[in-house]
matplotlib code that plots the C-alpha trace (Angstrom):
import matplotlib.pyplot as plt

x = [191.7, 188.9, 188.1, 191.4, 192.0, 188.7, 189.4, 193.4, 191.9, 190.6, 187.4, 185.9, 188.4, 186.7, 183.6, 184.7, 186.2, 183.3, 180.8, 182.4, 183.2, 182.8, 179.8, 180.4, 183.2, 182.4, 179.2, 180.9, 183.3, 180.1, 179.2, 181.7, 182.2, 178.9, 179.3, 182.4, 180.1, 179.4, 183.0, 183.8, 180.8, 182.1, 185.5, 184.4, 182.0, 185.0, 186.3, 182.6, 181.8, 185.3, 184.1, 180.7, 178.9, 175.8, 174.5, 173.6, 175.7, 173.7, 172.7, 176.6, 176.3, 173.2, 176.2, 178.4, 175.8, 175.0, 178.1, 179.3, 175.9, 177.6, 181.5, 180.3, 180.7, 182.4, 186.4, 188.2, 187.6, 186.9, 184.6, 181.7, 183.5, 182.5, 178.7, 179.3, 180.7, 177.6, 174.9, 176.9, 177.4, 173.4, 172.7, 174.6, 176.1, 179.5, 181.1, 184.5, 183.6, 182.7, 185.2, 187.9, 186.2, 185.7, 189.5, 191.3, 188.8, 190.0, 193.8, 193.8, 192.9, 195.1, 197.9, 196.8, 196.5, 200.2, 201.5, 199.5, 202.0, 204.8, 204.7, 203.6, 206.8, 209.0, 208.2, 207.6, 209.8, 210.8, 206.9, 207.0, 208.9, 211.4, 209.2, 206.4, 208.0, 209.7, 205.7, 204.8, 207.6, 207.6, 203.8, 204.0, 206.6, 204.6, 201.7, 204.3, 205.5, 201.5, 201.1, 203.8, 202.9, 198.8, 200.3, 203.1, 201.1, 204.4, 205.6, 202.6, 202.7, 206.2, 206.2, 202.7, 204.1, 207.2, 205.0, 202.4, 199.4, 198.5, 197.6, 195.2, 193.9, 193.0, 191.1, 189.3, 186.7, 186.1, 189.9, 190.7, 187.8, 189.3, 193.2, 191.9, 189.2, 192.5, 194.0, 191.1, 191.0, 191.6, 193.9, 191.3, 189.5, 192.3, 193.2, 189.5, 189.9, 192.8, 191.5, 188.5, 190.8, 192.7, 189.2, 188.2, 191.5, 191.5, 187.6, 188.9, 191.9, 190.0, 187.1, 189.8, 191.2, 187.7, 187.4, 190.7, 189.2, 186.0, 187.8, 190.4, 193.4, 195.9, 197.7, 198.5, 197.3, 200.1, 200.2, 196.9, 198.8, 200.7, 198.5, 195.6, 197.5, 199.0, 195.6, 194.0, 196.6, 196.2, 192.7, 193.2, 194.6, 191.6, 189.1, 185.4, 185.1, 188.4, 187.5, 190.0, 192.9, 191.9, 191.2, 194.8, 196.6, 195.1, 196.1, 199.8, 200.5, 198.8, 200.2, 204.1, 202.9, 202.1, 198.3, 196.8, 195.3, 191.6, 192.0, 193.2, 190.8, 187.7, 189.5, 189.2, 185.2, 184.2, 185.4, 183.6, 180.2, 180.5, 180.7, 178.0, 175.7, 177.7, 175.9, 172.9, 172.2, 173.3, 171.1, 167.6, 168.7, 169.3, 166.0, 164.1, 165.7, 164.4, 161.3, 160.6, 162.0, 159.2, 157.1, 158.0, 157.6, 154.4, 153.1]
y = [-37.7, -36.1, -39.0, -40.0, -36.7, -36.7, -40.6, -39.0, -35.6, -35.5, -34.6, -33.9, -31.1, -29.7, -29.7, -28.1, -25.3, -24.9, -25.3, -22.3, -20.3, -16.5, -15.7, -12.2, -12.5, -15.8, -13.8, -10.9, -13.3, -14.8, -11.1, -10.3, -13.7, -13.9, -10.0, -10.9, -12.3, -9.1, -7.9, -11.5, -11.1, -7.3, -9.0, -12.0, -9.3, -6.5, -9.4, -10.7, -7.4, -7.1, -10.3, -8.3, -11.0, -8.6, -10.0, -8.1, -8.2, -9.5, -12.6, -12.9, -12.8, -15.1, -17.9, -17.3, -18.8, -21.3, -22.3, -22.5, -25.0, -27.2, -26.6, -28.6, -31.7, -31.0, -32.6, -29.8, -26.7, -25.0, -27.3, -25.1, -23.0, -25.6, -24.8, -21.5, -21.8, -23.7, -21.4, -18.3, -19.9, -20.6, -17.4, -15.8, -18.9, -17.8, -20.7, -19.4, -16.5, -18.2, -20.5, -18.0, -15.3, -18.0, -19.4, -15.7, -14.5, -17.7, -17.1, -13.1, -14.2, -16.5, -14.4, -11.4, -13.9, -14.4, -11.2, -10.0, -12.9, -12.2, -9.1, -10.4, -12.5, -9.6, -8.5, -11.4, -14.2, -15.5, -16.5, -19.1, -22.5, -22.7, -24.7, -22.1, -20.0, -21.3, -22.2, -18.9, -17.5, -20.7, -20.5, -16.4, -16.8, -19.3, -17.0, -14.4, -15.9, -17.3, -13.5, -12.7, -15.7, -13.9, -10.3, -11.4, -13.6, -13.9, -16.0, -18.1, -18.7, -19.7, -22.6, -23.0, -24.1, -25.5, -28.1, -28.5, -26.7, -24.4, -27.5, -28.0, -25.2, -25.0, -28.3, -27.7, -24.7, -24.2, -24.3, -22.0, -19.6, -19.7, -19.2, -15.7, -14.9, -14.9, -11.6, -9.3, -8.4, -4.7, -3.1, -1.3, -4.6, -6.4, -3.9, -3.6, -7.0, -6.9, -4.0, -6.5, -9.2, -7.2, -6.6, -9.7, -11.3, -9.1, -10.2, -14.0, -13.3, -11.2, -13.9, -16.6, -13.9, -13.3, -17.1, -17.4, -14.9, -17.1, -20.3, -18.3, -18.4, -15.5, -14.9, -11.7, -11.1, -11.6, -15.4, -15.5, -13.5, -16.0, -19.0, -18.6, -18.3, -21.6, -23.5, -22.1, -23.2, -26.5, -26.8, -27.5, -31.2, -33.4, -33.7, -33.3, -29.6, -29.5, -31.7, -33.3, -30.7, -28.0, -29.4, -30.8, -28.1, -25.8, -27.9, -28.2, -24.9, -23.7, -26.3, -24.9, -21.5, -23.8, -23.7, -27.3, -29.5, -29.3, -25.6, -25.5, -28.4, -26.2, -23.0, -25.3, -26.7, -22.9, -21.8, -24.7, -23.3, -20.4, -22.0, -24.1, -21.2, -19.7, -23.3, -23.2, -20.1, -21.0, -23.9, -21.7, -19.6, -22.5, -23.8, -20.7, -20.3, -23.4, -22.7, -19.1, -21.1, -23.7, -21.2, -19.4, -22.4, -23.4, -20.1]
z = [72.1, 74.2, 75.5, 76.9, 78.4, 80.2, 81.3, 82.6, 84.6, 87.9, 86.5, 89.7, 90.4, 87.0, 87.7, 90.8, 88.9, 87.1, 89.8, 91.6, 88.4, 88.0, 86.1, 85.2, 83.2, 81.7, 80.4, 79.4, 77.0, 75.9, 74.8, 73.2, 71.4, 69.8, 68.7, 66.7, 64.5, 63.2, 62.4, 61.0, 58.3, 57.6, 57.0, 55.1, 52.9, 52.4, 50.2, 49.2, 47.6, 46.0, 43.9, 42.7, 44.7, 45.9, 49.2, 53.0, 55.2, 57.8, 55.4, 56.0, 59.9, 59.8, 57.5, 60.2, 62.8, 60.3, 59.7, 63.3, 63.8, 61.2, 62.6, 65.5, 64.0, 60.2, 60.7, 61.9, 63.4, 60.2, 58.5, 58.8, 55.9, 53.8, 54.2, 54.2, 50.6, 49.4, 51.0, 49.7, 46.6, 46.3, 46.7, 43.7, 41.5, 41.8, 43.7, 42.7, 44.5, 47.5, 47.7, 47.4, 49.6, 52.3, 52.1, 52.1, 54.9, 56.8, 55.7, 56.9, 60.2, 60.7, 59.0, 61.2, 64.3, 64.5, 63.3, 67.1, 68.5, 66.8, 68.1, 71.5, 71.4, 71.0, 74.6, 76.2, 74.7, 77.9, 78.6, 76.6, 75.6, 72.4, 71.1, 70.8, 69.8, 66.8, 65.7, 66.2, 63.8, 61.8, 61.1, 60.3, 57.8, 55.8, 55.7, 54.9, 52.0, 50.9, 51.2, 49.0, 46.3, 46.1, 45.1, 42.8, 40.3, 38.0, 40.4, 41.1, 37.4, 36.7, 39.3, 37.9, 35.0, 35.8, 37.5, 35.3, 37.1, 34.1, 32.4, 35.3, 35.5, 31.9, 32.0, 35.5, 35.2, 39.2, 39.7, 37.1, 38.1, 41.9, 40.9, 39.0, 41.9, 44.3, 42.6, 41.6, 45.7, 45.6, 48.3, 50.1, 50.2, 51.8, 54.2, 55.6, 55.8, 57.5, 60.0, 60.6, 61.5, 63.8, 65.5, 65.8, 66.9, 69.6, 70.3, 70.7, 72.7, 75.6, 75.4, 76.3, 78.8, 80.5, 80.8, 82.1, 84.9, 85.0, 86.1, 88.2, 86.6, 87.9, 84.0, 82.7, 78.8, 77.6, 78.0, 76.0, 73.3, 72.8, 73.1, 71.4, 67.8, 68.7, 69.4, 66.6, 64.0, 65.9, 64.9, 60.9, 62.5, 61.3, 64.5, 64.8, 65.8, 67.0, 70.3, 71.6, 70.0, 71.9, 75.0, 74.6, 73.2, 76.1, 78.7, 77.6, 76.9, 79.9, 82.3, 81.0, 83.0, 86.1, 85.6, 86.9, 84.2, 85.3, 85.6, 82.4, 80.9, 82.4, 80.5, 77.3, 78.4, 79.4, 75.5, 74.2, 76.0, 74.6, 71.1, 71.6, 72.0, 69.0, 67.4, 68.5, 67.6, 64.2, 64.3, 65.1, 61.9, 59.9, 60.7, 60.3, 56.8, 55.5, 56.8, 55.5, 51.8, 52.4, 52.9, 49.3, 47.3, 48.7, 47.7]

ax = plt.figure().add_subplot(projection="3d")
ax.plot(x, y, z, "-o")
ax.set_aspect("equal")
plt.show()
Protein backbone atom coordinates (compact mmCIF):
# COMPACT_ATOMS: atom_id res chain seq x y z
CA UNK A 1 0.00 0.00 0.00
CA UNK A 2 2.92 2.39 0.76
CA UNK A 3 4.38 1.54 -2.09
CA UNK A 4 1.64 2.33 -4.46
CA UNK A 5 0.88 5.64 -2.86
CA UNK A 6 4.42 6.73 -3.06
CA UNK A 7 4.58 5.36 -6.89
CA UNK A 8 0.79 7.66 -7.43
CA UNK A 9 2.18 11.14 -5.47
CA UNK A 10 4.08 13.79 -7.00
CA UNK A 11 6.79 12.93 -4.66
CA UNK A 12 8.78 15.80 -5.56
CA UNK A 13 6.07 18.16 -4.37
CA UNK A 14 6.83 16.18 -0.91
CA UNK A 15 9.95 16.52 -0.51
CA UNK A 16 9.35 20.07 -1.30
CA UNK A 17 7.06 20.28 1.60
CA UNK A 18 9.38 18.89 3.68
CA UNK A 19 12.44 20.54 2.39
CA UNK A 20 10.81 23.93 3.30
CA UNK A 21 9.07 22.64 6.57
CA UNK A 22 8.81 24.56 9.90
CA UNK A 23 11.23 23.28 12.29
CA UNK A 24 9.88 24.69 15.40
CA UNK A 25 6.82 23.22 15.62
CA UNK A 26 7.76 19.98 14.07
CA UNK A 27 10.24 19.83 17.21
CA UNK A 28 7.94 20.92 19.60
CA UNK A 29 5.50 17.74 18.45
CA UNK A 30 8.59 15.74 18.74
CA UNK A 31 8.68 17.03 22.48
CA UNK A 32 5.80 16.40 23.43
CA UNK A 33 5.42 12.98 21.66
CA UNK A 34 8.33 11.35 23.18
CA UNK A 35 7.15 12.82 26.78
CA UNK A 36 3.86 10.91 26.47
CA UNK A 37 5.78 8.19 27.12
CA UNK A 38 5.71 8.97 30.59
CA UNK A 39 1.86 9.41 31.08
CA UNK A 40 1.35 6.12 28.86
CA UNK A 41 3.60 3.98 31.41
CA UNK A 42 1.59 5.81 34.44
CA UNK A 43 -1.56 4.60 32.64
CA UNK A 44 -0.41 1.20 31.68
CA UNK A 45 1.06 0.84 35.60
CA UNK A 46 -2.42 2.44 37.36
CA UNK A 47 -3.71 -0.99 36.02
CA UNK A 48 -0.17 -2.88 36.46
CA UNK A 49 -0.21 -2.16 40.16
CA UNK A 50 -3.93 -2.95 40.44
CA UNK A 51 -2.84 -6.72 39.41
CA UNK A 52 -0.03 -6.78 42.50
CA UNK A 53 2.47 -6.94 39.70
CA UNK A 54 5.44 -4.77 41.64
CA UNK A 55 7.54 -3.06 38.99
CA UNK A 56 8.93 0.96 38.57
CA UNK A 57 7.45 2.80 36.70
CA UNK A 58 10.14 3.97 34.66
CA UNK A 59 11.05 0.08 33.86
CA UNK A 60 7.42 0.77 32.30
CA UNK A 61 8.58 3.89 30.28
CA UNK A 62 11.82 2.11 29.27
CA UNK A 63 8.88 -1.11 27.63
CA UNK A 64 7.30 1.58 26.03
CA UNK A 65 10.53 2.48 24.04
CA UNK A 66 11.16 -0.96 23.72
CA UNK A 67 8.16 -1.83 22.48
CA UNK A 68 7.83 1.04 20.00
CA UNK A 69 11.55 -0.31 18.59
CA UNK A 70 9.76 -3.62 17.89
CA UNK A 71 6.14 -1.85 16.61
CA UNK A 72 8.22 -0.83 13.73
CA UNK A 73 7.97 -3.80 11.98
CA UNK A 74 5.42 -6.26 14.25
CA UNK A 75 1.89 -6.47 11.80
CA UNK A 76 0.07 -3.73 12.84
CA UNK A 77 0.47 -0.68 14.56
CA UNK A 78 0.16 -2.29 17.85
CA UNK A 79 2.36 -5.21 17.59
CA UNK A 80 4.91 -3.92 19.86
CA UNK A 81 2.26 -4.85 22.78
CA UNK A 82 3.11 -8.15 22.16
CA UNK A 83 6.76 -7.68 23.49
CA UNK A 84 5.77 -5.58 25.96
CA UNK A 85 3.69 -8.55 27.38
CA UNK A 86 6.68 -10.85 27.36
CA UNK A 87 9.26 -8.53 28.91
CA UNK A 88 6.59 -7.47 31.63
CA UNK A 89 5.65 -10.86 31.99
CA UNK A 90 9.58 -11.88 32.55
CA UNK A 91 9.88 -9.70 35.05
CA UNK A 92 7.20 -11.00 37.54
CA UNK A 93 5.74 -14.43 35.99
CA UNK A 94 2.34 -13.24 35.85
CA UNK A 95 1.62 -13.38 32.08
CA UNK A 96 -2.10 -13.09 32.82
CA UNK A 97 -1.28 -10.02 34.29
CA UNK A 98 0.55 -8.66 31.51
CA UNK A 99 -1.48 -9.71 28.92
CA UNK A 100 -4.58 -8.19 30.41
CA UNK A 101 -2.90 -5.01 31.72
CA UNK A 102 -1.41 -4.53 28.16
CA UNK A 103 -4.92 -5.18 26.29
CA UNK A 104 -7.17 -2.85 28.70
CA UNK A 105 -4.29 -0.08 28.69
CA UNK A 106 -4.63 -0.37 24.86
CA UNK A 107 -8.64 -0.53 24.97
CA UNK A 108 -8.96 2.75 27.39
CA UNK A 109 -7.22 4.73 24.92
CA UNK A 110 -8.91 3.88 22.32
CA UNK A 111 -12.30 4.04 24.23
CA UNK A 112 -11.22 7.45 25.58
CA UNK A 113 -9.81 8.44 21.96
CA UNK A 114 -13.28 8.57 20.48
CA UNK A 115 -15.27 9.66 23.42
CA UNK A 116 -12.76 13.26 22.65
CA UNK A 117 -14.44 12.78 18.99
CA UNK A 118 -17.60 12.11 19.82
CA UNK A 119 -17.66 15.03 21.53
CA UNK A 120 -15.69 16.85 18.85
CA UNK A 121 -18.54 15.74 16.51
CA UNK A 122 -21.15 17.35 18.45
CA UNK A 123 -19.76 20.87 17.46
CA UNK A 124 -18.41 20.28 14.40
CA UNK A 125 -20.40 17.60 12.53
CA UNK A 126 -20.48 19.41 9.46
CA UNK A 127 -16.49 19.12 9.25
CA UNK A 128 -16.57 15.95 8.36
CA UNK A 129 -18.10 13.25 5.75
CA UNK A 130 -21.20 10.83 6.77
CA UNK A 131 -19.04 8.37 6.45
CA UNK A 132 -16.78 9.48 9.35
CA UNK A 133 -18.86 10.08 11.19
CA UNK A 134 -20.98 7.06 11.44
CA UNK A 135 -17.21 5.34 12.31
CA UNK A 136 -16.71 7.65 14.84
CA UNK A 137 -20.14 6.77 16.62
CA UNK A 138 -20.07 3.25 15.27
CA UNK A 139 -16.61 2.47 16.79
CA UNK A 140 -17.62 4.39 20.39
CA UNK A 141 -20.57 2.38 20.88
CA UNK A 142 -18.72 -0.92 20.50
CA UNK A 143 -16.30 0.17 23.10
CA UNK A 144 -19.35 1.29 24.90
CA UNK A 145 -20.85 -1.81 25.15
CA UNK A 146 -17.05 -3.85 25.61
CA UNK A 147 -17.17 -1.35 28.52
CA UNK A 148 -20.37 -2.45 29.75
CA UNK A 149 -19.66 -6.42 29.12
CA UNK A 150 -16.01 -5.91 31.64
CA UNK A 151 -18.15 -4.35 34.74
CA UNK A 152 -21.23 -6.65 34.49
CA UNK A 153 -19.52 -10.15 34.60
CA UNK A 154 -23.13 -11.87 34.87
CA UNK A 155 -23.46 -11.14 31.54
CA UNK A 156 -20.07 -12.05 30.25
CA UNK A 157 -20.87 -15.36 31.86
CA UNK A 158 -24.28 -16.22 30.62
CA UNK A 159 -23.33 -15.85 26.88
CA UNK A 160 -20.10 -17.57 28.19
CA UNK A 161 -21.95 -20.38 28.57
CA UNK A 162 -24.50 -20.32 26.33
CA UNK A 163 -21.62 -20.71 23.81
CA UNK A 164 -19.61 -22.90 25.45
CA UNK A 165 -16.58 -20.67 26.55
CA UNK A 166 -16.66 -21.75 30.24
CA UNK A 167 -15.68 -25.10 29.04
CA UNK A 168 -12.68 -23.28 27.58
CA UNK A 169 -11.82 -21.46 30.01
CA UNK A 170 -11.80 -24.37 32.40
CA UNK A 171 -9.40 -26.34 30.27
CA UNK A 172 -7.00 -23.35 29.16
CA UNK A 173 -4.99 -22.04 32.30
CA UNK A 174 -3.62 -18.66 30.64
CA UNK A 175 -7.18 -17.95 29.36
CA UNK A 176 -8.84 -18.61 32.39
CA UNK A 177 -6.22 -16.59 34.45
CA UNK A 178 -6.79 -13.48 31.87
CA UNK A 179 -10.87 -13.66 31.90
CA UNK A 180 -10.52 -13.20 36.01
CA UNK A 181 -7.39 -10.61 35.61
CA UNK A 182 -10.13 -8.49 33.47
CA UNK A 183 -12.46 -7.67 36.65
CA UNK A 184 -10.18 -7.33 39.74
CA UNK A 185 -9.30 -3.58 38.15
CA UNK A 186 -10.46 -1.38 40.97
CA UNK A 187 -12.40 1.92 40.18
CA UNK A 188 -9.74 4.21 41.17
CA UNK A 189 -7.45 2.17 38.95
CA UNK A 190 -9.55 2.60 35.95
CA UNK A 191 -10.35 6.07 36.32
CA UNK A 192 -6.51 7.05 36.74
CA UNK A 193 -6.30 5.20 33.84
CA UNK A 194 -8.73 6.85 32.19
CA UNK A 195 -7.42 10.52 33.45
CA UNK A 196 -4.03 9.18 31.84
CA UNK A 197 -5.61 8.49 28.63
CA UNK A 198 -7.25 11.73 28.45
CA UNK A 199 -3.59 13.18 28.81
CA UNK A 200 -2.17 11.43 26.41
CA UNK A 201 -4.86 11.63 23.77
CA UNK A 202 -4.63 15.06 23.96
CA UNK A 203 -0.50 14.68 23.64
CA UNK A 204 -1.09 12.79 20.12
CA UNK A 205 -3.72 15.06 18.75
CA UNK A 206 -1.54 18.47 19.24
CA UNK A 207 1.57 16.49 18.00
CA UNK A 208 -0.46 15.80 14.65
CA UNK A 209 -1.67 19.53 15.02
CA UNK A 210 1.98 20.97 15.41
CA UNK A 211 2.92 18.91 12.33
CA UNK A 212 0.10 20.04 10.57
CA UNK A 213 1.75 23.61 11.24
CA UNK A 214 5.19 22.13 10.28
CA UNK A 215 4.18 21.21 6.67
CA UNK A 216 1.83 24.29 6.51
CA UNK A 217 -1.40 23.18 6.56
CA UNK A 218 -4.00 26.13 7.48
CA UNK A 219 -6.66 23.62 9.73
CA UNK A 220 -8.23 24.55 12.75
CA UNK A 221 -7.99 21.67 15.70
CA UNK A 222 -10.79 20.66 15.30
CA UNK A 223 -10.28 18.73 12.06
CA UNK A 224 -7.47 16.81 13.90
CA UNK A 225 -10.21 15.98 16.60
CA UNK A 226 -11.84 14.26 14.49
CA UNK A 227 -9.20 12.48 12.46
CA UNK A 228 -6.74 11.17 14.44
CA UNK A 229 -9.38 8.68 16.25
CA UNK A 230 -10.20 7.48 12.74
CA UNK A 231 -6.46 6.70 11.72
CA UNK A 232 -5.76 5.16 14.78
CA UNK A 233 -8.62 2.65 14.79
CA UNK A 234 -7.32 2.10 11.22
CA UNK A 235 -4.19 0.82 12.40
CA UNK A 236 -5.41 -2.77 13.96
CA UNK A 237 -5.79 -3.54 9.86
CA UNK A 238 -2.82 -6.04 9.53
CA UNK A 239 0.30 -3.95 8.10
CA UNK A 240 3.83 -3.73 9.12
CA UNK A 241 3.80 -0.74 11.58
CA UNK A 242 0.89 0.54 10.11
CA UNK A 243 2.80 1.76 6.83
CA UNK A 244 0.85 2.00 4.15
CA UNK A 245 -2.62 2.53 6.39
CA UNK A 246 -1.69 5.62 7.71
CA UNK A 247 -0.10 7.23 4.98
CA UNK A 248 -3.52 6.32 3.20
CA UNK A 249 -5.89 7.05 5.73
CA UNK A 250 -4.24 10.58 6.24
CA UNK A 251 -4.33 11.46 2.81
CA UNK A 252 -8.08 10.67 2.35
CA UNK A 253 -9.42 12.18 5.15
CA UNK A 254 -7.30 15.08 4.82
CA UNK A 255 -7.73 15.62 1.13
CA UNK A 256 -11.97 15.78 1.93
CA UNK A 257 -10.89 19.25 3.82
CA UNK A 258 -9.09 20.37 0.45
CA UNK A 259 -5.60 19.66 1.72
CA UNK A 260 -3.30 18.36 -1.46
CA UNK A 261 -2.17 14.82 -1.26
CA UNK A 262 1.65 15.53 -0.86
CA UNK A 263 0.80 17.95 1.76
CA UNK A 264 -1.10 15.57 3.39
CA UNK A 265 1.33 12.43 2.57
CA UNK A 266 4.32 14.72 4.21
CA UNK A 267 1.71 15.25 7.35
CA UNK A 268 1.64 11.36 7.38
CA UNK A 269 6.00 10.99 6.74
CA UNK A 270 6.57 13.97 9.36
CA UNK A 271 4.40 11.70 12.16
CA UNK A 272 6.34 8.73 11.07
CA UNK A 273 9.78 10.73 11.89
CA UNK A 274 8.76 11.38 14.89
CA UNK A 275 8.02 7.63 15.59
CA UNK A 276 11.05 6.56 14.40
CA UNK A 277 12.96 8.43 16.97
CA UNK A 278 10.15 7.07 19.35
CA UNK A 279 12.09 3.54 17.82
CA UNK A 280 15.21 4.26 18.06
CA UNK A 281 15.20 5.27 21.21
CA UNK A 282 13.53 2.11 22.11
CA UNK A 283 16.17 0.27 20.34
CA UNK A 284 19.34 1.92 22.48
CA UNK A 285 17.29 0.76 25.72
CA UNK A 286 16.73 -2.52 24.42
CA UNK A 287 20.35 -2.92 23.72
CA UNK A 288 21.53 -1.59 26.87
CA UNK A 289 19.26 -3.95 28.75
CA UNK A 290 20.65 -6.97 27.36
CA UNK A 291 23.80 -5.80 27.96
CA UNK A 292 23.67 -4.66 31.69
CA UNK A 293 21.90 -8.74 31.84
CA UNK A 294 25.03 -10.09 30.20
CA UNK A 295 26.84 -8.34 32.41
CA UNK A 296 24.92 -10.00 35.62
CA UNK A 297 25.34 -13.49 34.48
CA UNK A 298 28.85 -13.20 33.64
CA UNK A 299 29.40 -12.13 37.20
Amino acid sequence: MLTAILVGVDLAHVFEVLRDMDWLPFLGALTIFLSGAFIRAYRWGSLVWALGVKVRWLRLVELHFVGAFFGMFLPTGVGGDAVKMYELSRHDHKASAAISSVLVDRFTGLFVLFAIALLALIGGHELVTQQVRLLIALVFAVSLVAVALVLQRTWIESWGRRLGLDRLLGRVRILRELYLSLHLYGSSALLRATGASLAWNLVLISSYYLLGQAVGLDLSLWYYLLFVPVISVLLLIPSVAGLGIREGATILLFQQVGVSEPRALALALAYDAIRLTEGLIGAGLYVLQGLVEARRQAR
